[in-house]
N, C-alpha and C positions, 0 to 999 in steps of 0.2 A: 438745249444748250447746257454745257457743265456747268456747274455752280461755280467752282473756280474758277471758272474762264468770266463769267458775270461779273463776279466781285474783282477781277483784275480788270476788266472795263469800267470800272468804279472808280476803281482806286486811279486810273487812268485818265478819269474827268476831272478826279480832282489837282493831281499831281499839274495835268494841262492848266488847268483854271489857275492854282499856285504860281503855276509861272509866267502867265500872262499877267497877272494881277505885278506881280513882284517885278514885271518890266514895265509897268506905268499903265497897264491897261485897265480900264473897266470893264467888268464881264458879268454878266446877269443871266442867268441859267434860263432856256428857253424850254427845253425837251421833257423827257414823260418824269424826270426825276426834278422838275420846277411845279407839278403836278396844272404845265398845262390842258395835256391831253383830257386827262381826266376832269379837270375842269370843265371840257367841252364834252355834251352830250352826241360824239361822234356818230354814234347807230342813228342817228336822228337826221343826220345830214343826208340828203337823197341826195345827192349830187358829185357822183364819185372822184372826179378832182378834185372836187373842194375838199373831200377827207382823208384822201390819199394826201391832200397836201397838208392838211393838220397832222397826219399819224407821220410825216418824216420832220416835223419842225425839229431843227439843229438844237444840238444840246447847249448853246451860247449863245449871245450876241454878244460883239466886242466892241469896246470903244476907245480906239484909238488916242494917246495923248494929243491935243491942241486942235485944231480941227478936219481931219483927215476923216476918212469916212467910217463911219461902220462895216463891221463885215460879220457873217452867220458860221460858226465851227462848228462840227460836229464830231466829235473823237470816237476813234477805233481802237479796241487793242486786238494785234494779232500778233500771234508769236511768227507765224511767217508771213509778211505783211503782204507777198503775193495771192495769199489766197482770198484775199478782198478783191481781187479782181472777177471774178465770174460773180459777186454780189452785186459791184459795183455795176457791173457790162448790165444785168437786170434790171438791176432798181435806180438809178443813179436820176433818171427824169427829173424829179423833183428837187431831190439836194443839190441838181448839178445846175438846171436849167432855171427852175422857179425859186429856191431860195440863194442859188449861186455860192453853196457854202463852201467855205474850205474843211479838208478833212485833214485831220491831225490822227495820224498813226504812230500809236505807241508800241515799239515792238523791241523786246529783250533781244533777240537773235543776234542782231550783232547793231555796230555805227553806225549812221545816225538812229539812235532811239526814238526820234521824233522825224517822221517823215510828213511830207507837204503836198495834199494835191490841193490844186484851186483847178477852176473850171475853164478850161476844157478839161477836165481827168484824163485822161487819153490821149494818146498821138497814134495816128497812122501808118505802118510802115508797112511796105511791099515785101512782100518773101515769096517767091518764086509766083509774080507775078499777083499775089490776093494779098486784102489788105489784111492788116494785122495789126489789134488795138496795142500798146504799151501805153504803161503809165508814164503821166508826166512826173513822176518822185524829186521833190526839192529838199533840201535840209531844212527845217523850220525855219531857224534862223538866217535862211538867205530871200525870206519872202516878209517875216514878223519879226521886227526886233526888235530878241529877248535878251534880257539879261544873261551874260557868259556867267555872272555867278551863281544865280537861280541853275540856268542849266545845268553846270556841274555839279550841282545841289543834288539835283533831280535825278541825274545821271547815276549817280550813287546808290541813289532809293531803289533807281530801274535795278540796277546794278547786283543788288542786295539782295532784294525781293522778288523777284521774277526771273532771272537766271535758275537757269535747271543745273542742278550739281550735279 
């Protein structure tokens, strides 16, 4: 993976995590950068769901204001946010099924910067008869409601910082 591309995945957990936090949310880092994995002596676990499901823990948990439920995000950045799909079609078992997370994709390319799957990720659709996955893509803000001034905040940083000249 590029280095650049890492550190704009970084910068992308935090930019997400700022804007949840700034629209009333609690957010406590779950994933390899809360140094859960590592905490757990994963080579030791013979049990290969159970480590497969430690090695995808969401990079969040979120806690909603007043008592709404929690829920597990895990952020992407992709500059073109379709090419998460042949990752997603692979590996998705765990983040989709066992921790039911939502995925937060941050992508420069163009509106919305912040794209939405929750689980199902995927829909169905028939094209000359075979099925055919598409994502379910929401706006963030039509699933988690975030502050419109944090967003436009944020928008700006996308904006700034990650846009190709």
């Amino acid at each position: 993976m590029e280095i650049e591309n890492i550190i704009k995945g970084k910068i992308s957990e935090i930019l997400v995590e700022i804007l949840l936090k700034s629209s009333g949310f609690k957010v406590h880092r779950l994933g390899p950068g809360a140094g859960v994995q590592e905490a757990l002596d994963i080579e030791k676990i013979k049990e290969e769901d159970t480590s497969k499901k430690l090695l995808s823990i969401p990079d969040f948990i979120v806690l909603p204001p007043g008592d709404k439920s929690p829920f597990f995000v895990e952020v992407k950045f992709r500059r073109d946010p379709e090419a998460l799909e042949e990752e997603l079609l692979l590996e998705r078992k765990f983040l989709e099924e066992f921790w039911q997370a939502k995925i937060i994709v941050v992508t420069p390319r163009e509106k919305p910067y912040f794209r939405l799957l929750s689980p199902p990720y995927f829909k169905t659709e028939k094209k000359e008869g075979w099925p055919i996955p598409i994502f379910n893509w929401k706006k963030l803000e039509e699933e988690i409601p975030v502050s419109k001034e944090a967003l436009k905040k944020i928008e700006k940083i996308i904006k700034k910082y990650f846009k190709k000249k």
